[in-house]
C-alpha positions in Angstrom: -62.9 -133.8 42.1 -66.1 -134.4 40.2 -67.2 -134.3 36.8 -70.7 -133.7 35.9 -70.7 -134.8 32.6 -69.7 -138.0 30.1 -66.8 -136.4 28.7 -64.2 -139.0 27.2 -61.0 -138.3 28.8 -58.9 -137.1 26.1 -61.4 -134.1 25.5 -60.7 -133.7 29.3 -57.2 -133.3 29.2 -57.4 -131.1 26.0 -59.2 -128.6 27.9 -55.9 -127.4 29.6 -55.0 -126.0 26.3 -58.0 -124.1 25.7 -56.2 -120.8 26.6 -53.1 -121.7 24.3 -53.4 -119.7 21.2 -51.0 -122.4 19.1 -53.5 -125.1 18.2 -50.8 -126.6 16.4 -49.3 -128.0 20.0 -52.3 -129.0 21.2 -52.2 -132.9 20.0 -48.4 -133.1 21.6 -49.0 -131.4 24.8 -51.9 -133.7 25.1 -50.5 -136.8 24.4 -47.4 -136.0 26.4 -49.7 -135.3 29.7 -51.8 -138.2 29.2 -48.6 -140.3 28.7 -46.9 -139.0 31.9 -49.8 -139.9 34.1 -50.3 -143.2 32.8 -54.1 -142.3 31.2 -53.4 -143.2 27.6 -55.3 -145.9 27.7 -57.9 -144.1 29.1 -58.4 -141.6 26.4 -61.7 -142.4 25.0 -63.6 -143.5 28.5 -66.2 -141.1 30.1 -64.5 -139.3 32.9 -67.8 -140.4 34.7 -66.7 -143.7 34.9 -63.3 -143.2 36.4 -62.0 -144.1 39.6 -61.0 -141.2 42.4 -57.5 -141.6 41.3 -58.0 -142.6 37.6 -59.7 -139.0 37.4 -57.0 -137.5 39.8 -54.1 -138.8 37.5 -56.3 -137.3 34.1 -56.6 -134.1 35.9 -53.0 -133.5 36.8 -52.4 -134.3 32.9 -55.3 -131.4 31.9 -52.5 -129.4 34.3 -49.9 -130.5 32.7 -51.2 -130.1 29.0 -51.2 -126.2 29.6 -47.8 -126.1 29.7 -47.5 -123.0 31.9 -44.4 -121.4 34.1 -46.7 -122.0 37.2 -48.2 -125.0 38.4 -50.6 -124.9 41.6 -52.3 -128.1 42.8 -54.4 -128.4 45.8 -53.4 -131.9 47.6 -52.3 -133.3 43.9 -51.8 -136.9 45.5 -54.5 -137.1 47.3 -56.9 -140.2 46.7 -53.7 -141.6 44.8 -52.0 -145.3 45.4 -48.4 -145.1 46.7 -46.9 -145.5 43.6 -48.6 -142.8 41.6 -48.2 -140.9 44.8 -44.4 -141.1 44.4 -44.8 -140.7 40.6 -46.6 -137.5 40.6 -44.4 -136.0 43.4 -41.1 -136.8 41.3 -42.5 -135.6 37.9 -43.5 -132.2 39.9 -39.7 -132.3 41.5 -38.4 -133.0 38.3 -40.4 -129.7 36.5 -39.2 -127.4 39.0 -35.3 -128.7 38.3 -36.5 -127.4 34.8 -37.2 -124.2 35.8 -40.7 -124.2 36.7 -42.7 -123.2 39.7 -44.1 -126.0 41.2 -46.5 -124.6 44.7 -48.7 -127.5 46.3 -51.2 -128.1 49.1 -49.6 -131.6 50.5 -50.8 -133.0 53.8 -48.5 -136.0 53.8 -45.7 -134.8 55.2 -43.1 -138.2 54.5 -43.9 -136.8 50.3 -43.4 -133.2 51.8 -39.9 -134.0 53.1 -38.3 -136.0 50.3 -39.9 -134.1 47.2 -39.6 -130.4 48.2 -36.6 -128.3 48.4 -39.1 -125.6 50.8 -42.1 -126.4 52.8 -44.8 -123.0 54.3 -46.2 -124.5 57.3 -49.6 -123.0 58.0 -51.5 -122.7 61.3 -54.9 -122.1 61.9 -56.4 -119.3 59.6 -54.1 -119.7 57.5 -51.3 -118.0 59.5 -47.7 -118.4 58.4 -46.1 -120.7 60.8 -42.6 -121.9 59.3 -41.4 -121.3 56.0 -37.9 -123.5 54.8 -36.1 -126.2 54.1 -38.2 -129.5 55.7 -36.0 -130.3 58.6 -36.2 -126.7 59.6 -40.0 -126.8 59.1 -40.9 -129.9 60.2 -40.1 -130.3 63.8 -41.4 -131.4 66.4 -43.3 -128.4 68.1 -44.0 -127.4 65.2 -46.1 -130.2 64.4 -47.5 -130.5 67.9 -48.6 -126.4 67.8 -50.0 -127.1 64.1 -51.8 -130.7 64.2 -51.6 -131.8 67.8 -49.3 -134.5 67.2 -45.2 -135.6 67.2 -43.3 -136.4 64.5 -39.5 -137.5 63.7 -37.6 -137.6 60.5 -36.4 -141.4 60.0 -33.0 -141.6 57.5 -33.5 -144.3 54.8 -31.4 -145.1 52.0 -34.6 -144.0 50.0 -34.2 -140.5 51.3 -36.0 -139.1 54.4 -39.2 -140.5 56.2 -41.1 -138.5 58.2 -43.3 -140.3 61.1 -45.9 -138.8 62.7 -46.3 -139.7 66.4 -49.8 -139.7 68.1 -50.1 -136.9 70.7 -48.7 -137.6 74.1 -51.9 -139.5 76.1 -53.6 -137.0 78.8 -52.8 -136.7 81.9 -55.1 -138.0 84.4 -57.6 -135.6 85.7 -56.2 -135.0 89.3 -58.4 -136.6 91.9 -60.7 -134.8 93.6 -59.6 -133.3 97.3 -60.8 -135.8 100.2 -63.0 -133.9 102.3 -61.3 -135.9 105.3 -58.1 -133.9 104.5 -58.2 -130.9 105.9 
């Protein structure tokens, strides 16, 4: 996420609606992204001098001000602070309770779990490995065929937390046969 040039951020945002041909919608989609990522205040700073997750959150609301059916992100929350973690996570749940199609990278599978109602687990090449609901996704072997580590789903009155366990340690190399043994 890099931007090569001093635009302010509201420009920014309003480039989302460049492909919109109703110009009259342009200042409320706008305003309404900015304000549901928090970057209002932002609006006439240079995008250059933005934080990693002041520039993620203005990004997501250049997404947001095109108003489309269809919303890809690529790892949405990364570079993000827990709370705007949670924040974009529940605004994205909340669109696709509205109808819309919500389809994100996410690598942190605790957001995966509680946010999404279906989770494509992908192996190496890009190989489908598991596609459903995140308890039937998220297991255990899963996770150690995938990334080479454990993992357990923790109940919470919060909703579910997934833990990631650190691969079991290696075995010990077996010791060498004693020439004296025949």
């Amino acid at each position: 996420r890099e931007i090569a040039w001093p635009i302010p951020v509201e420009p920014l945002v309003r480039l989302g609606r460049r492909t919109d041909p109703d110009r009259r919608a342009d200042g409320p989609a706008v305003a309404e992204a900015m304000a549901a990522m928090e970057v209002t205040h932002l609006r006439d700073r240079p995008a250059t001098e933005l934080s990693g997750g002041e520039l993620a959150r203005v990004l997501i609301a250049r997404l947001l001000a095109q108003r489309t059916p269809l919303i890809l992100a690529d790892e949405p929350v990364a570079g993000l602070d827990p709370a705007h973690q949670f924040a974009v996570m529940a605004l994205f749940s909340r669109l696709a309770a509205e109808g819309r199609t919500v389809i994100a990278s996410i690598h942190d599978l605790t957001l995966a779990a509680r946010f999404c109602e279906r989770l494509v687990l992908m192996g190496a090449g890009g190989r489908i490995v598991a596609d459903g609901p995140p308890a039937d996704v998220l297991t255990p072997e899963r996770l150690q065929q995938v990334f080479g580590v454990g993992g357990s789903f923790l109940p919470t009155p919060a909703g579910p937390v997934f833990v990631t366990l650190p691969p079991p340690p290696s075995s010990p190399a077996p010791a060498p046969p004693d020439p004296a043994d025949p």
